[in-house]
C-alpha positions as CSV (number, residue, x, y, z in Angstrom):
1,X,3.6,-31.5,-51.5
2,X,4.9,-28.5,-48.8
3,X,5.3,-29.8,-45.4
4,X,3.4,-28.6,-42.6
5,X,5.4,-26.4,-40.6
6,X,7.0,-28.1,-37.0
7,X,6.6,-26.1,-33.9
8,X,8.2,-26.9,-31.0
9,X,6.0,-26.3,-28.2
10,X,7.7,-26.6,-24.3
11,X,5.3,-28.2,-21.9
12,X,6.6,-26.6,-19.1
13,X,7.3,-23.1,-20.4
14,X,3.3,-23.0,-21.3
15,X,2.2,-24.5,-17.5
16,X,4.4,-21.9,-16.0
17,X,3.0,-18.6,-18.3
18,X,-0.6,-20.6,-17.5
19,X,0.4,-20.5,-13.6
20,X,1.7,-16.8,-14.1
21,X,-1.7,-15.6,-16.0
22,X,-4.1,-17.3,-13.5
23,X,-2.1,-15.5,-10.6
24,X,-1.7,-12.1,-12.0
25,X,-5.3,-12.8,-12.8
26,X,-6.0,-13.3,-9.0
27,X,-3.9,-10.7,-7.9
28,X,-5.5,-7.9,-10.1
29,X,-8.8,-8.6,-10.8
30,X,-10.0,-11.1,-8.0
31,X,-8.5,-10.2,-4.9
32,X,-9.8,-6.6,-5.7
33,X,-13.1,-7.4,-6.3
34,X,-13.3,-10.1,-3.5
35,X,-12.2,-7.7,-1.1
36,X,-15.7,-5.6,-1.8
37,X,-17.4,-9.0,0.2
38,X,-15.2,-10.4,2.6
39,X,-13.1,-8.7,5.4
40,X,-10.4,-11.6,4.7
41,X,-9.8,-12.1,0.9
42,X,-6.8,-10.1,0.5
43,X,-5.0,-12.0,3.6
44,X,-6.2,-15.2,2.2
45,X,-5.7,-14.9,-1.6
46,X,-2.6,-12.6,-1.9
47,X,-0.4,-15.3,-0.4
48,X,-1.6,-17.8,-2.8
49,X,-0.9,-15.0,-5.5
50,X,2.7,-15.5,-5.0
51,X,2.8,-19.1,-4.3
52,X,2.2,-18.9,-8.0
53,X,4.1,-16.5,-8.9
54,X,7.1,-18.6,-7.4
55,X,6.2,-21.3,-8.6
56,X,5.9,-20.2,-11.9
57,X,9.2,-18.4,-11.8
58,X,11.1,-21.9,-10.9
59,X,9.4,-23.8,-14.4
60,X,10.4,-20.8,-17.0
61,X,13.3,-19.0,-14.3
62,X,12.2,-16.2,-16.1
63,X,12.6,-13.8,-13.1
64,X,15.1,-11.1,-12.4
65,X,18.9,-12.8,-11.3
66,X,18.3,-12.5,-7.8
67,X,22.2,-11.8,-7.0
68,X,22.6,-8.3,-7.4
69,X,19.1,-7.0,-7.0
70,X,18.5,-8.3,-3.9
71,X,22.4,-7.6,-2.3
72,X,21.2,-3.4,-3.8
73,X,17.8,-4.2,-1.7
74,X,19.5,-5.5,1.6
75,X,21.7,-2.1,1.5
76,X,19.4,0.4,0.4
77,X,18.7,2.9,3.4
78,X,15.1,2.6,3.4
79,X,15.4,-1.5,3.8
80,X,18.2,-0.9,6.8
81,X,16.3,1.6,8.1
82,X,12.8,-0.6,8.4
83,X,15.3,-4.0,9.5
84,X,15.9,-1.5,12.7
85,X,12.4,-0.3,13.1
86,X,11.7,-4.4,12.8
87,X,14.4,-5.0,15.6
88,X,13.3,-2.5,18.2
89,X,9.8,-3.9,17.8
90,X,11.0,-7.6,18.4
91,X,12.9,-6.3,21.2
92,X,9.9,-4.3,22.9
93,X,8.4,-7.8,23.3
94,X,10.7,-7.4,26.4
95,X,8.5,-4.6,28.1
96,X,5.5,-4.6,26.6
97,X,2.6,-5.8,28.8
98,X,1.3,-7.9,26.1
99,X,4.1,-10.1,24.7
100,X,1.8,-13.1,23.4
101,X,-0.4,-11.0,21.0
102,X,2.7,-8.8,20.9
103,X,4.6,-11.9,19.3
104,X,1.9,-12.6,17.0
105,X,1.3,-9.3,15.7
106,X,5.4,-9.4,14.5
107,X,5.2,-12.8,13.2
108,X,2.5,-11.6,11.2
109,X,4.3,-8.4,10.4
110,X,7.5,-10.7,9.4
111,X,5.5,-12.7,7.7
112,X,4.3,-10.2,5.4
113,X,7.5,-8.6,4.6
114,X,9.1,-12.2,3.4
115,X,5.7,-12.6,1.3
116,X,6.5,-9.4,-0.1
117,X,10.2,-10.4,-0.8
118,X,9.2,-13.4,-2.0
119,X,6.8,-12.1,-4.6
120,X,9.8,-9.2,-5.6
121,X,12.1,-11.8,-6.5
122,X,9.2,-13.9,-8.2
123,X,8.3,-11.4,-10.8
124,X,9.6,-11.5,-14.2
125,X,12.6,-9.8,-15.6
126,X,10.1,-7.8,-17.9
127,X,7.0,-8.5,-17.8
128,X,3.9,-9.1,-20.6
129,X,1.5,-6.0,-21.0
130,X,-1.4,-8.6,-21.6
131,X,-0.7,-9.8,-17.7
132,X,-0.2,-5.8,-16.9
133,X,-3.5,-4.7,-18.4
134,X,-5.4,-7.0,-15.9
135,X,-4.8,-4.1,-13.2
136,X,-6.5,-1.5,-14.6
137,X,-8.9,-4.1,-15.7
138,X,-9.6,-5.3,-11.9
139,X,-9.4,-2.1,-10.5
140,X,-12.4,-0.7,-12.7
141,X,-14.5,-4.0,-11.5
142,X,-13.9,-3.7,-8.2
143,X,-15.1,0.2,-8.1
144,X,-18.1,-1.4,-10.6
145,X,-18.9,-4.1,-7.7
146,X,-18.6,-1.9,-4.8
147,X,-21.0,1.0,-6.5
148,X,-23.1,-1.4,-7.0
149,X,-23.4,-2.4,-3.3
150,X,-23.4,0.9,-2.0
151,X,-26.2,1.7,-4.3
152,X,-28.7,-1.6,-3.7
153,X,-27.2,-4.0,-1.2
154,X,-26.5,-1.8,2.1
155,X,-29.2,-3.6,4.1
156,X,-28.4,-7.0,2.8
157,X,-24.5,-6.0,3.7
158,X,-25.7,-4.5,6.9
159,X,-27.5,-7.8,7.9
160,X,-24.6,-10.0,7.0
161,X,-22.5,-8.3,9.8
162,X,-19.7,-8.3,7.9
163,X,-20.8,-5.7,5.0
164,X,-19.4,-2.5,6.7
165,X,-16.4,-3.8,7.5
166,X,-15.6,-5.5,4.1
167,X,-17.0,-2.3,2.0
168,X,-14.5,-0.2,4.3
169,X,-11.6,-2.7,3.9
170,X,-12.1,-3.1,0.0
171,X,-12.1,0.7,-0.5
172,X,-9.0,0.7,1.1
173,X,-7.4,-1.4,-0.9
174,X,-9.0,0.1,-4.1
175,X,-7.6,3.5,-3.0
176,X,-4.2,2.1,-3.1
177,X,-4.6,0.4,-6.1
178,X,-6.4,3.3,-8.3
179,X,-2.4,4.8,-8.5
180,X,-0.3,1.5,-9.6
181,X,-3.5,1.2,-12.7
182,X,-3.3,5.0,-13.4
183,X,0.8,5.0,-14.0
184,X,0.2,2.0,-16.2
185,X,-1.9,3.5,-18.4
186,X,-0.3,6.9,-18.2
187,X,2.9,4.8,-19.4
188,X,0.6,3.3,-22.4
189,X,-0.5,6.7,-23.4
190,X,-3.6,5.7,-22.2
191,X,-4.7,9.0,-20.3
192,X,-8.2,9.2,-20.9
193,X,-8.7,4.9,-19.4
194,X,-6.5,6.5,-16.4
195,X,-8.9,9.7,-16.0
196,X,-11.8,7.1,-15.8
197,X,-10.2,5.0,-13.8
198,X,-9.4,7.7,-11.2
199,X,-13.2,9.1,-11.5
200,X,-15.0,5.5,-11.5
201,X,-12.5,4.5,-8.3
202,X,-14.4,7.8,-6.4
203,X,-17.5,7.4,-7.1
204,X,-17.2,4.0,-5.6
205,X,-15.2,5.8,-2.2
206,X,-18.1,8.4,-2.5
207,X,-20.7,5.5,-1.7
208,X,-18.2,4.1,0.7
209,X,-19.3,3.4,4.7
210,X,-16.2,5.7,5.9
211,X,-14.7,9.3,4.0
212,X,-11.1,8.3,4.7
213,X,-10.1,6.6,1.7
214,X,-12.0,9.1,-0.7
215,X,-10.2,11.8,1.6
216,X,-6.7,9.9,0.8
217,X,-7.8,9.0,-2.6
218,X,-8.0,13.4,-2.9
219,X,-5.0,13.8,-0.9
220,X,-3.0,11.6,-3.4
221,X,-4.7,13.2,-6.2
222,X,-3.2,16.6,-5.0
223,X,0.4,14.9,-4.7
224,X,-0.2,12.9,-8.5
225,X,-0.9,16.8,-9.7
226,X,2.3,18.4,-7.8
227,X,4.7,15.7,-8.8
228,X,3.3,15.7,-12.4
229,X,3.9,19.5,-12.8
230,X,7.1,19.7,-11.0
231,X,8.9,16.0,-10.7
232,X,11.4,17.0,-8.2
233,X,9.5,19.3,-6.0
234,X,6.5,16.6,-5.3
235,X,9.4,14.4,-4.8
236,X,10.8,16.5,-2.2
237,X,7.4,17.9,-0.5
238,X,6.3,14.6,-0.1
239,X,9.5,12.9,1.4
240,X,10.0,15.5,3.9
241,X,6.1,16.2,4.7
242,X,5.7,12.6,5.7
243,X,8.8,12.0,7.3
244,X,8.6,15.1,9.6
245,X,5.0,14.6,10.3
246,X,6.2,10.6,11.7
247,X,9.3,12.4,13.6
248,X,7.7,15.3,15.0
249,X,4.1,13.6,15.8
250,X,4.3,14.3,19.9
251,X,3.8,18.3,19.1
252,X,1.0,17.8,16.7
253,X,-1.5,17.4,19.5
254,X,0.0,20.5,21.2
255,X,-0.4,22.8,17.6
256,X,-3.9,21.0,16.2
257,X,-6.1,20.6,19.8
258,X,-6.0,24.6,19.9
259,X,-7.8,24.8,16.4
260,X,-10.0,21.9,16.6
261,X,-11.5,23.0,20.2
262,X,-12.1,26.4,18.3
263,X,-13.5,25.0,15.0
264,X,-15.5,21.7,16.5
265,X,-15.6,22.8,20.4
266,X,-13.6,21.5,23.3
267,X,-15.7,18.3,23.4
268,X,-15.5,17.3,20.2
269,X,-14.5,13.4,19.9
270,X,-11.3,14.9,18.4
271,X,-10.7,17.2,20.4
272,X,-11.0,15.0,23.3
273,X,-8.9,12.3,21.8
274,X,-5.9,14.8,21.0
275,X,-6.6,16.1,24.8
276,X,-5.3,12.3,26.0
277,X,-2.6,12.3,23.6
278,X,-1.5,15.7,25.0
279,X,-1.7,14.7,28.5
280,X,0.4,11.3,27.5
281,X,3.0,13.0,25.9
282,X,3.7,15.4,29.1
283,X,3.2,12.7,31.9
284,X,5.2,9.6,30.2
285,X,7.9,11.8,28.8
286,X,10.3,8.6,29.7
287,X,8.5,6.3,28.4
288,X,8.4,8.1,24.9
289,X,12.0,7.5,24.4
290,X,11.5,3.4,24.6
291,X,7.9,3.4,23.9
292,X,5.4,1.0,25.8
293,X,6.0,-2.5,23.7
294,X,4.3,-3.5,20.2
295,X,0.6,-3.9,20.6
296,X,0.1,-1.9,23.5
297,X,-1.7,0.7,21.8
298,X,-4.5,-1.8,21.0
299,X,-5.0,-3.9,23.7
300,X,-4.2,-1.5,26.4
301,X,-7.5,0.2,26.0
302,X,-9.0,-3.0,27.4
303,X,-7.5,-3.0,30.3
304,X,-7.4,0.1,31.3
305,X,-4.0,1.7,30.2
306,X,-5.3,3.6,28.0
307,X,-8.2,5.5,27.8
308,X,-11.1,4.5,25.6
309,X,-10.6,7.6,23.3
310,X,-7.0,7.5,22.4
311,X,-6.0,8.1,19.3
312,X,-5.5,5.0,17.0
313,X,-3.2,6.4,14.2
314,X,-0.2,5.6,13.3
315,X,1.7,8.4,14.7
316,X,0.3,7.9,17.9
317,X,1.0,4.3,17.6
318,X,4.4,4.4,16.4
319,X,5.5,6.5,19.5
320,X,3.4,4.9,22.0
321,X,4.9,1.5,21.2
322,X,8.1,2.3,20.0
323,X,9.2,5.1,20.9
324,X,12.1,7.5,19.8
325,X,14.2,5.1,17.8
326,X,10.8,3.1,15.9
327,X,9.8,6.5,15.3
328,X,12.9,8.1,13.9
329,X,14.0,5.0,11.8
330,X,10.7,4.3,10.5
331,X,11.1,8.5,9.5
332,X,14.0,7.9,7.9
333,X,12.9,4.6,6.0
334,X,9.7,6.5,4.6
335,X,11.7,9.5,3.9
336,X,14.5,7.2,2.1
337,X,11.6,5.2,0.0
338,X,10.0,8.2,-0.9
339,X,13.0,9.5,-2.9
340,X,14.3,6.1,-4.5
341,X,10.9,5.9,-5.5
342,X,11.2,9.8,-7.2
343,X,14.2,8.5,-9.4
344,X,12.4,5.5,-11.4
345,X,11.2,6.1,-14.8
346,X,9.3,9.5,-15.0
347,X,6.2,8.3,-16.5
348,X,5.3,6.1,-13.4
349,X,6.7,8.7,-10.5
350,X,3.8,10.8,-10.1
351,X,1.6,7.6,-9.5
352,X,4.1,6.2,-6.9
353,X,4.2,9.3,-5.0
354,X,0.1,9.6,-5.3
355,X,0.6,6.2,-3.8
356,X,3.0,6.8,-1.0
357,X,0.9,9.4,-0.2
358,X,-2.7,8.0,-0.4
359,X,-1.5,5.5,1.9
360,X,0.7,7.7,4.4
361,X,-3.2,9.8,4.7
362,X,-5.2,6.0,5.7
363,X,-2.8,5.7,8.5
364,X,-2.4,8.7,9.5
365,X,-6.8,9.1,10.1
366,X,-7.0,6.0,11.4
367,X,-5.8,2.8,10.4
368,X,-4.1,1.1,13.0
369,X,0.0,0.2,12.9
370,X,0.1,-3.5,12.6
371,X,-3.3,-4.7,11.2
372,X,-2.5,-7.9,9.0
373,X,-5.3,-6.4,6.1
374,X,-3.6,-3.3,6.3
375,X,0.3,-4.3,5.2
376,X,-1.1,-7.2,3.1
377,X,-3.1,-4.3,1.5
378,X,-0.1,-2.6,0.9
379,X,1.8,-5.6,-0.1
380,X,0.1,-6.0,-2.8
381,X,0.0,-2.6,-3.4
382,X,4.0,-2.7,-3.9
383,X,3.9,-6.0,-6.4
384,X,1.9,-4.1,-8.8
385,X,4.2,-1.1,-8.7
386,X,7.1,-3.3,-9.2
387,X,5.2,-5.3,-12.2
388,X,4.3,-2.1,-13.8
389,X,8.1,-1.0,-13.3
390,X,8.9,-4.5,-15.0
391,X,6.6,-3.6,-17.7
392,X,8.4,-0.5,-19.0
393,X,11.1,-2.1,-20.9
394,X,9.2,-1.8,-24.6
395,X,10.0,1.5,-26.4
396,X,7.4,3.2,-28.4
397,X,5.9,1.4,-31.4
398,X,7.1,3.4,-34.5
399,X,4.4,5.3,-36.9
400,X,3.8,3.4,-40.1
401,X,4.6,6.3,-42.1
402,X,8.0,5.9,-40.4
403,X,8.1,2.4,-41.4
404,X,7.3,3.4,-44.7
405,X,10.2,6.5,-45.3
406,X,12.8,4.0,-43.8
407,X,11.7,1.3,-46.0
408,X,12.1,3.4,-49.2
């Protein structure tokens, strides 16, 4: 009589791939979704995302040696670059009229950045395409759920009094994350599920309260098709557009209020709010060079030291509150990024720099600097990047009529 075959099952090898599913599973597909509903799902469920992440990672250690990754990571320009932008803006809490929200609004910023480190070093060595294949999958439901509001629900949103706000948050984030799902299944040869993806992820913007992340969502479209043509030309436009546009931001309102009196009139909100920034740049010249404080920007148009129509960019922001040196060294860490990011595998490039771009567009209408949704939007944004990137490790499966010739 055969014997049964023995397996030798590890306890603790399946809790930790159980841990690792449930909070990929969270990550991609509810905190996507959720976001659609409530302003604060993404703050409140991405850091229990990588609680179990890590936690998983210390059952199976099936995570990437930490030694020399994160020793490359501590020296990489871009990271050195951001550590300075992170110490000017600790040390503004000197100056800046505001230094208890001031404090707050870096510890959240710090905060963010270790959560984000934290979840690098949590992720697998290479990861499974089943866990991948959730992002795409979330991504798609979330676009589903927010049509679906936008089409039925806006005045049972609009009652709530915190519809708008959570439909405009949660297209944010589904902007972001429409790039990281296309350059997965662009990777899988799955073009036609990214082309949906991409089309199903507008109509949702379309429906959207606000046009900025469907205008980002374009604006990254156009960068996807420039990189995807020419690799190292959308590299290069990108990098150098974004980075000059963050170092050279005190002369924009001097070159765009001239066409935006003649297009919308000289009263125009916009043209109103680039009239202030105007008028800032050339009576606080001084004050340019060390910048106001952290979250001065914000709260000084409740008190007065600011007016009401300001701009609330993040080029205004970044040289309001930090100044020359946040300015330039956040320049040079965007700029820095932007090309490590153009020499990772090809396949995934084009969605990285749609990315990079998408979100460069958001802050650059209107998002604020600092906003704790915000960089926990793009947190998460970054983990999936990085899993994708994990996930590229498989070569192509071979035809069987390969199989067969080698065979014989």
């Amino acid at each position: 009589m055969a014997r049964a075959p023995t397996t030798t099952a590890d306890p603790a090898l399946d809790a930790a791939a159980l841990l690792r599913r449930i909070g990929f599973f969270t990550l991609f597909v509810i905190v996507p979704v959720a976001a659609q509903v409530s302003r604060r799902a993404t703050v409140v469920l991405a850091p229990i995302t990588v609680v179990l992440l890590i936690i998983a990672s210390a059952i199976d250690g099936k995570q990437r040696p930490p030694g020399g990754g994160i020793v490359r990571l501590l020296r990489a320009p871009a990271f050195l670059a951001g550590t300075l932008v992170i110490f000017w803006s600790a040390l503004s809490l000197a100056w800046t009229p505001f230094p208890g929200p001031a404090t707050e609004r870096l510890a959240n910023l710090v905060a963010t950045i270790v959560l984000t480190l934290a979840g690098y070093l949590a992720l697998p060595d290479r990861m499974r395409s089943a866990n991948l294949y959730l992002l795409p999958l979330g991504v798609g439901a979330a676009a589903v759920v927010a049509i679906l509001i936008g089409l039925f629900s806006d005045a049972m949103m609009s009652d709530s009094g915190d519809g708008d706000g959570a439909l405009e948050r949660g297209s944010v984030l589904l902007a972001l994350l429409a790039w990281p799902a296309v350059a997965w299944l662009r990777s899988r040869r799955r073009d036609t599920g990214a082309l949906a993806t991409v089309l199903l992820v507008a109509g949702a913007l379309l429906l959207a309260p606000g046009l900025t992340p469907l205008l980002a969502l374009g604006v990254g479209a156009l960068a996807f098709a420039l990189t995807n043509a020419r690799h190292a030309l959308g590299v290069r436009v990108t990098a150098l557009t974004a980075a000059l546009l963050l170092a050279t931001a005190p002369l924009l309102p001097f070159l765009i209020r001239p066409i935006g009196a003649a297009l919308f009139g000289p009263t125009a909100p916009s043209a109103l709010s680039l009239k202030v920034w105007q008028k800032l740049v050339t009576t606080e010249p001084v004050r340019f060079i060390t910048g106001h404080g952290l979250e001065t920007a914000l709260r000084g148009r409740f008190v007065g030291l600011l007016p009401a129509n300001a701009p609330t960019t993040m080029l205004f922001e970044f040289w309001y509150e930090l100044g020359i040196v946040g300015a330039f060294a956040a320049a040079f860490a965007l700029y820095a990024s932007i090309r490590r990011a153009g020499r990772d595998s090809s396949l995934l490039v084009p969605g990285a720099i749609a990315a990079f771009v998408t979100a460069f567009t958001i802050g650059c209408i209107g998002v604020g600097l600092t906003a704790i949704w915000w960089l926990t939007s793009i947190a998460v944004a970054v983990l999936a990047f990085v899993a994708i990137e994990r996930g590229q490790f498989r070569s192509s499966r071979p035809k069987a009529s390969l199989l067969l010739k080698a065979q014989g």
